[in-house]
The first five atom37 places (N, CA, C, CB, O) and aatype in JSON, in Angstrom:
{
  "aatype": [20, 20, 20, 20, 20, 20, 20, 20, 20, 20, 20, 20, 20, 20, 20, 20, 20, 20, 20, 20, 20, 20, 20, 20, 20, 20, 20, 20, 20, 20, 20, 20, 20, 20, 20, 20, 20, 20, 20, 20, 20, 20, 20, 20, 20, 20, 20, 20, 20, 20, 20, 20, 20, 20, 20, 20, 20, 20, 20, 20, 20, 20, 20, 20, 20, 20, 20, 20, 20, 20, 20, 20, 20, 20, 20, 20, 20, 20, 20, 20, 20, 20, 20, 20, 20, 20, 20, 20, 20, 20, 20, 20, 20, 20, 20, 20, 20, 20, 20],
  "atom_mask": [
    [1, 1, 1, 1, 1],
    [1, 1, 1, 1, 1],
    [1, 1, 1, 1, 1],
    [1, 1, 1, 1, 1],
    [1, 1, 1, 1, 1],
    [1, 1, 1, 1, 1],
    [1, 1, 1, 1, 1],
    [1, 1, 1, 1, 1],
    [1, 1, 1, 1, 1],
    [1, 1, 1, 1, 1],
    [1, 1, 1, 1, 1],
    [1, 1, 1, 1, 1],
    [1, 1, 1, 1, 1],
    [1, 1, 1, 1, 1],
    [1, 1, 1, 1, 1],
    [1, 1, 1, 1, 1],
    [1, 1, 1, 1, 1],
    [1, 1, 1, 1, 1],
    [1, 1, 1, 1, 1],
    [1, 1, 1, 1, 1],
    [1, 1, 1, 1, 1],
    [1, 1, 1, 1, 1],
    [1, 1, 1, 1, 1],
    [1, 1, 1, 1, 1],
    [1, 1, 1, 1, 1],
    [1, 1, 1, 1, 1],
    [1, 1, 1, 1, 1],
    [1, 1, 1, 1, 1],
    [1, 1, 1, 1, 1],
    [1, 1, 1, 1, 1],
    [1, 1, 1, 1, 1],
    [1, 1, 1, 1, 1],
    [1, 1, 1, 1, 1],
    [1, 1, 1, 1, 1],
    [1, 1, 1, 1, 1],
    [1, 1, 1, 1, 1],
    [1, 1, 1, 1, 1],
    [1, 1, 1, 1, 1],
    [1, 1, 1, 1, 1],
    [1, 1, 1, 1, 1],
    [1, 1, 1, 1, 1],
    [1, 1, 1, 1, 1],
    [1, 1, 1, 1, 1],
    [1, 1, 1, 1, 1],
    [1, 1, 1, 1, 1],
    [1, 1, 1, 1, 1],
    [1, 1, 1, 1, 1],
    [1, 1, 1, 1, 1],
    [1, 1, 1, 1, 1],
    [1, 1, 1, 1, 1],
    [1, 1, 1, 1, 1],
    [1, 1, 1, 1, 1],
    [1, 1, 1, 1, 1],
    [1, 1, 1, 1, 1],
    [1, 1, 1, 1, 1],
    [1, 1, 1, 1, 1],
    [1, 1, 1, 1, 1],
    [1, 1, 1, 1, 1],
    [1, 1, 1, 1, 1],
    [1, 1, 1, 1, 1],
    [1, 1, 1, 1, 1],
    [1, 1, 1, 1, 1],
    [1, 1, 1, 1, 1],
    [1, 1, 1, 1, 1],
    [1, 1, 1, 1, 1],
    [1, 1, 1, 1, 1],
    [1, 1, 1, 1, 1],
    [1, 1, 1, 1, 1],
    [1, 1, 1, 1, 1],
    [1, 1, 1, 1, 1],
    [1, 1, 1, 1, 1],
    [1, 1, 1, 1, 1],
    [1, 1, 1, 1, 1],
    [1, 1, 1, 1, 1],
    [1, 1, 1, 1, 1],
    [1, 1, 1, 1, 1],
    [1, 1, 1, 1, 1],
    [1, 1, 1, 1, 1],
    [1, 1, 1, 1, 1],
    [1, 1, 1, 1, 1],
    [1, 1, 1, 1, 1],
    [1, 1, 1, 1, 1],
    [1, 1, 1, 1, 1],
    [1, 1, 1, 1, 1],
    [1, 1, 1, 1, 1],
    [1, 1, 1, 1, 1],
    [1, 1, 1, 1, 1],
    [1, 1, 1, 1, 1],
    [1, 1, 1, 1, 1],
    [1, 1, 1, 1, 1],
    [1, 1, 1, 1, 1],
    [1, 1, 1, 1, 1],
    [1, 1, 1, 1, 1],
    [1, 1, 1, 1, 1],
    [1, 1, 1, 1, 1],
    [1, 1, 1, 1, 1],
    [1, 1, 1, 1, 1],
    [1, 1, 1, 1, 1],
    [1, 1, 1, 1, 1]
  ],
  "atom_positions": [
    [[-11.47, -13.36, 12.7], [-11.28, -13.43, 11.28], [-11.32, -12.0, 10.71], [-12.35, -14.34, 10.62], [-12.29, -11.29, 10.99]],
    [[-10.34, -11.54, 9.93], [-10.15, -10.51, 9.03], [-10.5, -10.58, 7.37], [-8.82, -10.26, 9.21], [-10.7, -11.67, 6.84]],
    [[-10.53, -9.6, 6.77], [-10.38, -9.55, 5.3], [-11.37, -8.84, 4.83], [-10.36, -10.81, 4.62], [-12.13, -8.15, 5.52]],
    [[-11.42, -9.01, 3.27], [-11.66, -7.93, 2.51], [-13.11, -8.59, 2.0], [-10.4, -7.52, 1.35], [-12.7, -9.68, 1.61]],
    [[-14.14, -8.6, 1.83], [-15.13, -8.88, 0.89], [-15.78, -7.78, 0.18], [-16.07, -9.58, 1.49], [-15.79, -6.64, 0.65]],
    [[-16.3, -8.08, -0.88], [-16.61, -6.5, -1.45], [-17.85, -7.07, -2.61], [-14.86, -5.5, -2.37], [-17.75, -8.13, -3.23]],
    [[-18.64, -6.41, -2.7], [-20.29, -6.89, -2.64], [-20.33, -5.97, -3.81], [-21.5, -6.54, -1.08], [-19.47, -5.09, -3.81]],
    [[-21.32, -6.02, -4.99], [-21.96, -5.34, -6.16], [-23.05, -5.71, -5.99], [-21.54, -5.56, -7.48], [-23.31, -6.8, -5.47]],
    [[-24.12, -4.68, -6.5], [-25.35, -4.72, -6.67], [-25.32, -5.36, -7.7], [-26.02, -3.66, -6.67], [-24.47, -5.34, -8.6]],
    [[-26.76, -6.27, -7.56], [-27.4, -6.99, -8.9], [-28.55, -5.98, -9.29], [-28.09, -8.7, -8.58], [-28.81, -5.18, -8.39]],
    [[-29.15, -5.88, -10.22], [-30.27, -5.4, -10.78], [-31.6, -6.53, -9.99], [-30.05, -5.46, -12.64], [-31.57, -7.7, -9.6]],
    [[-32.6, -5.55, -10.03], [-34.06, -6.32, -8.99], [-34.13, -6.9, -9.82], [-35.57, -5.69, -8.41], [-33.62, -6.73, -10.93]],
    [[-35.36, -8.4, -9.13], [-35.75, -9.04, -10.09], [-37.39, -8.67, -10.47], [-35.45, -10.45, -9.74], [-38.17, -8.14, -9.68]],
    [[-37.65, -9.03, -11.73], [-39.25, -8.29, -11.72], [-39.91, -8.09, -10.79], [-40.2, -8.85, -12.31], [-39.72, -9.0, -9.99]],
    [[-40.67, -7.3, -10.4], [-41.94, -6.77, -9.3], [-41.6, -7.19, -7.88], [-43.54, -7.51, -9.65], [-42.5, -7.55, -7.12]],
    [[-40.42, -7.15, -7.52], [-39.86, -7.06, -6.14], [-40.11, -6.28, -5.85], [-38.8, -7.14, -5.78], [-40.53, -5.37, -6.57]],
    [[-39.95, -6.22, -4.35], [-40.3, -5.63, -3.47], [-38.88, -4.07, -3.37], [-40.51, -6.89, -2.21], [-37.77, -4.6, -3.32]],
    [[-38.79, -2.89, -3.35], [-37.91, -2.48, -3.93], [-36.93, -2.18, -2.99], [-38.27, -1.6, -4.68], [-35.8, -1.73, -3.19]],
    [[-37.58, -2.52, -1.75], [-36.6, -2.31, -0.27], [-35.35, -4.05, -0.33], [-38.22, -2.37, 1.75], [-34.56, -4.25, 0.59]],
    [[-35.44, -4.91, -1.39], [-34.67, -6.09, -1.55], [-33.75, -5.52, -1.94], [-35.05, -7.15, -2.31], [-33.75, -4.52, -2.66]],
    [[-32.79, -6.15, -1.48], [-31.45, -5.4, -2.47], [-30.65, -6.56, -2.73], [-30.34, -4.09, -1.62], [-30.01, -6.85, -1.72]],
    [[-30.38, -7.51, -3.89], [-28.9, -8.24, -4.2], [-28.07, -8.32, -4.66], [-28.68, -8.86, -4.41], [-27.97, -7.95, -5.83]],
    [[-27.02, -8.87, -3.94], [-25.8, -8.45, -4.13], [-25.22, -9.47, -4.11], [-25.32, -7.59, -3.38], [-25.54, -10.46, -3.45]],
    [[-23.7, -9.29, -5.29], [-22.51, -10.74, -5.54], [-21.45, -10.21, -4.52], [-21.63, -10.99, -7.52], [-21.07, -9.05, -4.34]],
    [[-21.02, -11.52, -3.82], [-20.0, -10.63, -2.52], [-19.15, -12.19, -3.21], [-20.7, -10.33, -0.05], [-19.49, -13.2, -3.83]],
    [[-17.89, -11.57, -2.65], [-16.39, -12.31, -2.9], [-15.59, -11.47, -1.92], [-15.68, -12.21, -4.63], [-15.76, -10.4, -1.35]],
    [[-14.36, -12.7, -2.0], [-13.49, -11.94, -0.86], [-12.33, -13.23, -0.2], [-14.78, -11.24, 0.6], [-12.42, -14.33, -0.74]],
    [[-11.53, -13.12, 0.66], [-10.76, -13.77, 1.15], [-10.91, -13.13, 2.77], [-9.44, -13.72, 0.32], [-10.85, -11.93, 3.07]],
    [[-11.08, -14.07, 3.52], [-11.02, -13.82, 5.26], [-9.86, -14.27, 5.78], [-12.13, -14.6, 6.14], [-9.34, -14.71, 4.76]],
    [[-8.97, -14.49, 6.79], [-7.84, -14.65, 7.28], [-8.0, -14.8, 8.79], [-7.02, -13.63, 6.86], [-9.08, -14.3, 9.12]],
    [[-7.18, -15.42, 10.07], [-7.01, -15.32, 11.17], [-6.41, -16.63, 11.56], [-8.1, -14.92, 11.75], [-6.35, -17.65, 10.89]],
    [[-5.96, -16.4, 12.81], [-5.12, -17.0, 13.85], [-5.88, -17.74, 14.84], [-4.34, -15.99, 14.53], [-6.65, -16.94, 15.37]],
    [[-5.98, -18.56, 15.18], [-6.54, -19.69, 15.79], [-5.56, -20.67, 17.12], [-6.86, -20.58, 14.46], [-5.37, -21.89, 17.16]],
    [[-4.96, -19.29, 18.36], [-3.87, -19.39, 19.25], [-3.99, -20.65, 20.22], [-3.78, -18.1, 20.04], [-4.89, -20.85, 21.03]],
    [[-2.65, -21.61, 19.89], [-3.16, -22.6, 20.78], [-1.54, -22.78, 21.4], [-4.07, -24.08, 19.95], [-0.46, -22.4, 20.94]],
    [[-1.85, -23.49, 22.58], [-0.26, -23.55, 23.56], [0.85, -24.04, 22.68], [-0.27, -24.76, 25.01], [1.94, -23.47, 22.65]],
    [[0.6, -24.95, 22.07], [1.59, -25.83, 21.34], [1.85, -25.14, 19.81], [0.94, -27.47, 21.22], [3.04, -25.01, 19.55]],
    [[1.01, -24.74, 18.88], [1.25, -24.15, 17.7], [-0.44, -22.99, 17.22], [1.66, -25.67, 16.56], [-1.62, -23.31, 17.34]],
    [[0.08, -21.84, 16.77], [-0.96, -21.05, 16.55], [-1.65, -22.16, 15.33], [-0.47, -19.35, 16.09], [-0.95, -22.99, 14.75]],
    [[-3.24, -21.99, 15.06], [-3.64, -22.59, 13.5], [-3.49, -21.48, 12.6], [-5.28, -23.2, 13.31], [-3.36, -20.39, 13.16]],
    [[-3.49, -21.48, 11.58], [-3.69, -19.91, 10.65], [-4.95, -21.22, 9.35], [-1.22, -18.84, 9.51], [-4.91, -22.32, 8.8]],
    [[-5.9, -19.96, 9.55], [-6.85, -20.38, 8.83], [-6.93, -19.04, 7.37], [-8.26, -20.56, 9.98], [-6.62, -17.86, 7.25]],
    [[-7.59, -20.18, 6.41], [-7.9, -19.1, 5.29], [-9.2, -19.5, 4.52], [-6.62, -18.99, 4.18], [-9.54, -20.64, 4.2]],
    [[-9.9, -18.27, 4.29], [-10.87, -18.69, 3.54], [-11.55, -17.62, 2.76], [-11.72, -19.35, 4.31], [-11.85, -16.5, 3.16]],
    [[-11.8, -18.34, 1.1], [-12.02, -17.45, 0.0], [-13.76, -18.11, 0.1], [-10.85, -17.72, -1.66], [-14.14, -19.26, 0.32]],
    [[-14.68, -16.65, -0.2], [-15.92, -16.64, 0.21], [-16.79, -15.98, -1.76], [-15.98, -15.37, 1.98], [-16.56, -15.01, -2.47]],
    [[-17.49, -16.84, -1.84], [-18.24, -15.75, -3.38], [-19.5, -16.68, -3.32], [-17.18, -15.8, -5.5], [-19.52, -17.92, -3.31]],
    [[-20.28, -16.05, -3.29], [-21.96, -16.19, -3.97], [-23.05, -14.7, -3.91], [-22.92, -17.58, -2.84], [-23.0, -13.55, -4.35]],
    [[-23.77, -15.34, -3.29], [-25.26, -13.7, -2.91], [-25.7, -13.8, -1.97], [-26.79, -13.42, -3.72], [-25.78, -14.85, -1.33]],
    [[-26.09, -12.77, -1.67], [-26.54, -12.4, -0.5], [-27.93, -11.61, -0.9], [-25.42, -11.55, 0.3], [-28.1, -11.16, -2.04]],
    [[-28.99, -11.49, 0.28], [-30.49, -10.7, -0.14], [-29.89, -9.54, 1.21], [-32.57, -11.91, 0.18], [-29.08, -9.96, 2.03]],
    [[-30.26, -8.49, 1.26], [-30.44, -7.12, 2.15], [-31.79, -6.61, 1.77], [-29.25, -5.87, 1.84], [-32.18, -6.16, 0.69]],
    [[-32.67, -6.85, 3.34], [-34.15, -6.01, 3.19], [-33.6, -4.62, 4.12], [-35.87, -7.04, 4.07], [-33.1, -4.64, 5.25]],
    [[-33.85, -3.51, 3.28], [-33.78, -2.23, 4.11], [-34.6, -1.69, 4.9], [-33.62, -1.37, 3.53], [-34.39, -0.77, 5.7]],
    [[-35.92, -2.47, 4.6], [-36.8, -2.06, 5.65], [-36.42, -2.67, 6.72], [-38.14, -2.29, 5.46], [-36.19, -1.86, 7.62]],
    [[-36.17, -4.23, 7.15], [-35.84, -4.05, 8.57], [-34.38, -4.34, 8.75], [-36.71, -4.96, 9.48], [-33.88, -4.98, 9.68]],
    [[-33.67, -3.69, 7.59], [-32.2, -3.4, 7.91], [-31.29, -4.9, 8.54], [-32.25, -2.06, 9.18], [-30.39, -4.75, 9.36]],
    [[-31.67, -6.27, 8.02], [-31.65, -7.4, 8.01], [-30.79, -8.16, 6.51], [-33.08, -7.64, 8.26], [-30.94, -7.65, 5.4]],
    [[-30.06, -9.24, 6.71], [-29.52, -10.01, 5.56], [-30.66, -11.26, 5.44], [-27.83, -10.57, 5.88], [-30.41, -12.15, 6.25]],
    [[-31.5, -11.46, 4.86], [-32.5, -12.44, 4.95], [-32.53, -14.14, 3.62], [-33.91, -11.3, 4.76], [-33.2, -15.18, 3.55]],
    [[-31.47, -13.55, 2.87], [-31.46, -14.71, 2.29], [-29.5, -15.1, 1.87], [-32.68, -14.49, 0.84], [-28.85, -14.06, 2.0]],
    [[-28.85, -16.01, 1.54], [-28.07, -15.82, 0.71], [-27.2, -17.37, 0.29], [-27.31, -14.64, 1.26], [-27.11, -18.14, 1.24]],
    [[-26.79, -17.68, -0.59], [-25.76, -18.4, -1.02], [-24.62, -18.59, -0.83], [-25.66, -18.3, -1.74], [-24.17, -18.09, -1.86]],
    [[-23.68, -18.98, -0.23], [-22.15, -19.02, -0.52], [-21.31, -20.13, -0.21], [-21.55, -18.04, 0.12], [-21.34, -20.9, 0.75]],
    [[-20.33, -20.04, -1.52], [-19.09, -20.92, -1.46], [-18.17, -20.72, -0.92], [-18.6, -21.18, -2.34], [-17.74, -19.57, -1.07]],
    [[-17.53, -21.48, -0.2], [-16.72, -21.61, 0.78], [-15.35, -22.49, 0.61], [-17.52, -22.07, 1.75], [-15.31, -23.69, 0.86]],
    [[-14.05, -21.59, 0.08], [-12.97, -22.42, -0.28], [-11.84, -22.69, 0.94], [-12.32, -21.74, -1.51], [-10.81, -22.02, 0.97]],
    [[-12.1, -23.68, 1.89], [-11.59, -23.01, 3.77], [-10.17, -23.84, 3.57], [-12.88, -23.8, 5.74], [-10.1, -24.62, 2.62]],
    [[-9.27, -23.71, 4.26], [-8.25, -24.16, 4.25], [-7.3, -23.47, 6.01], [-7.73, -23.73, 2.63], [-7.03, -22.38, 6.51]],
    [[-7.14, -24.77, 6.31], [-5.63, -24.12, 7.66], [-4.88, -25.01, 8.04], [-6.03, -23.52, 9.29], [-5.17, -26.1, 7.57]],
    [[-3.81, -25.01, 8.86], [-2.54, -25.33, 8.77], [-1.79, -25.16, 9.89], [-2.03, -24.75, 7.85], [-1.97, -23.99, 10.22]],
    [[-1.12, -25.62, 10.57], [-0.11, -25.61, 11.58], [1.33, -25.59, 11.41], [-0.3, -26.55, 12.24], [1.8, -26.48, 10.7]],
    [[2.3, -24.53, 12.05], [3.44, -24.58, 11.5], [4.27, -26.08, 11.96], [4.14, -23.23, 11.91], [4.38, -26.49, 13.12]],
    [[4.66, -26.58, 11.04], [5.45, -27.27, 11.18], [6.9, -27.83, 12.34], [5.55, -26.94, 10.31], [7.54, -26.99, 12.98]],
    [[7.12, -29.0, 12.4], [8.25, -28.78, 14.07], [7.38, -28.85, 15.1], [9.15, -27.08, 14.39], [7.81, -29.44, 16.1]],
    [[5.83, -28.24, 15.16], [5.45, -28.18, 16.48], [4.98, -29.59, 16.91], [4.39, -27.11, 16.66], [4.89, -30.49, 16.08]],
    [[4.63, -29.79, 18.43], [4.13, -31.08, 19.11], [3.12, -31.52, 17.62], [3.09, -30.75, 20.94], [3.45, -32.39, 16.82]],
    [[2.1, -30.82, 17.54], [1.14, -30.89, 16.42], [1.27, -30.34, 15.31], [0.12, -30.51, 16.68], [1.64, -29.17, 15.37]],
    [[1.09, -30.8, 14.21], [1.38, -29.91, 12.76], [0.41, -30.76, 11.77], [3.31, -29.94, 12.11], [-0.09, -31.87, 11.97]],
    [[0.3, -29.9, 10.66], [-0.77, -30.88, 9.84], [-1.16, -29.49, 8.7], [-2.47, -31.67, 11.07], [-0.55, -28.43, 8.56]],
    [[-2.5, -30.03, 7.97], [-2.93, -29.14, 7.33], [-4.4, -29.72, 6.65], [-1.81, -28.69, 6.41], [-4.59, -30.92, 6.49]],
    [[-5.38, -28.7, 6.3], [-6.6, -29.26, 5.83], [-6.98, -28.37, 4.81], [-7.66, -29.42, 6.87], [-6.59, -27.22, 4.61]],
    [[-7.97, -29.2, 4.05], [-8.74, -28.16, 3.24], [-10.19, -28.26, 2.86], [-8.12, -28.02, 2.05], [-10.68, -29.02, 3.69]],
    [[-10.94, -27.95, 2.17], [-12.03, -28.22, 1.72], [-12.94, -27.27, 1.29], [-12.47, -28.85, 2.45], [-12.57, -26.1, 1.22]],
    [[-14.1, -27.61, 0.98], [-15.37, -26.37, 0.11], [-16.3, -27.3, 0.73], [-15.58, -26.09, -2.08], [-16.43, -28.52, 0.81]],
    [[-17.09, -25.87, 1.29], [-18.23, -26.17, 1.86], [-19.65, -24.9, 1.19], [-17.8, -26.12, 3.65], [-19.54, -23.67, 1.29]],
    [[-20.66, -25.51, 0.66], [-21.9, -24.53, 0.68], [-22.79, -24.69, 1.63], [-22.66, -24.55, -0.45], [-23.38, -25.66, 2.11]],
    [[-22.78, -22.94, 1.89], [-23.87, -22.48, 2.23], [-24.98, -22.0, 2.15], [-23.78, -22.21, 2.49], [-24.83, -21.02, 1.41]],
    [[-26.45, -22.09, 2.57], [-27.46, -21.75, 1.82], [-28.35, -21.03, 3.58], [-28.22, -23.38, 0.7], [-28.56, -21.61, 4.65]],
    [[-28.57, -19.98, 3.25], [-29.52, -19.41, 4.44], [-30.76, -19.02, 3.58], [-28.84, -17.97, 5.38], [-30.85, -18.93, 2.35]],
    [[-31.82, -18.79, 4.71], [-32.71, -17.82, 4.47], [-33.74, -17.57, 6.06], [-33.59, -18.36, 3.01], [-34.47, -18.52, 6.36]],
    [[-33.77, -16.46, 6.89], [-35.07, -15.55, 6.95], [-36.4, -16.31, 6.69], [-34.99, -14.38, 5.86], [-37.2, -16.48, 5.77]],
    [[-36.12, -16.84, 8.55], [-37.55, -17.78, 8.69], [-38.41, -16.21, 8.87], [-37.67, -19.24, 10.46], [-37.95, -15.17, 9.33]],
    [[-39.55, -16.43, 8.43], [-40.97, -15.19, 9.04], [-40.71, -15.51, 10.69], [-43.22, -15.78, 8.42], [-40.54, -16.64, 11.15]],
    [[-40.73, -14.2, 11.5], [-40.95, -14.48, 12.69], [-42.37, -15.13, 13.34], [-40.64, -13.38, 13.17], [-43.41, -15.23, 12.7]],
    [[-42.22, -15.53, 14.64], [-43.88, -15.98, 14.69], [-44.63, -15.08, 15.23], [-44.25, -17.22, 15.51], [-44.38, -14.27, 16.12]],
    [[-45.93, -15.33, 14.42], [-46.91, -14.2, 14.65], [-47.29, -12.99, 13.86], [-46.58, -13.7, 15.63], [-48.26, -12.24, 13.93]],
    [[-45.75, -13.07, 12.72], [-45.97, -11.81, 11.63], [-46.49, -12.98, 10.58], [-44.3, -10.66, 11.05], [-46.49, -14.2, 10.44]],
    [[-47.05, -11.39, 9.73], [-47.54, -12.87, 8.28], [-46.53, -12.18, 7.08], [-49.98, -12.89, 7.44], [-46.45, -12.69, 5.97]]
  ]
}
């Protein structure tokens, strides 16, 4: 998968920690999905937040919407097309043993 996403800082939220950093990311991803009978071409437009701790240089929390969509060219043995929105929600279990 290829493409462009491109991230802005948010302003901290009160008395954070100042090594947090968040950020609004958006973007569109792209790629090819090679199969004997017909390549897939997939697409997908990506926007929510993301958390970045700089101390251990880690993505530890984030949000995102997911607008996915792909497709098969047409004529082939197989052809078709799909779409859908999917959310995502992560976060940065504590490892075990740290507090």
């Amino acid at each position: 998968m290829k493409g462009v996403l491109e991230y802005t800082k948010l302003p901290p939220e009160n008395g954070e920690d100042p090594c947090v950093v968040h950020v609004k990311v958006s973007g569109t991803v792209h790629g090819t999905l090679p199969l004997p009978d017909s390549d897939i071409t997939l697409n997908n437009s990506v926007s929510g937040e993301q958390t970045y701790d700089t101390k251990i240089k880690q993505w530890i929390a984030g949000k995102l919407d997911l607008a996915v969509s792909s497709s098969q060219k047409p004529g082939a043995k197989i052809s078709g097309s799909m779409g859908g929105n999917m959310k995502l929600s992560m976060k940065m279990e504590k490892e075990v043993g740290k507090q």
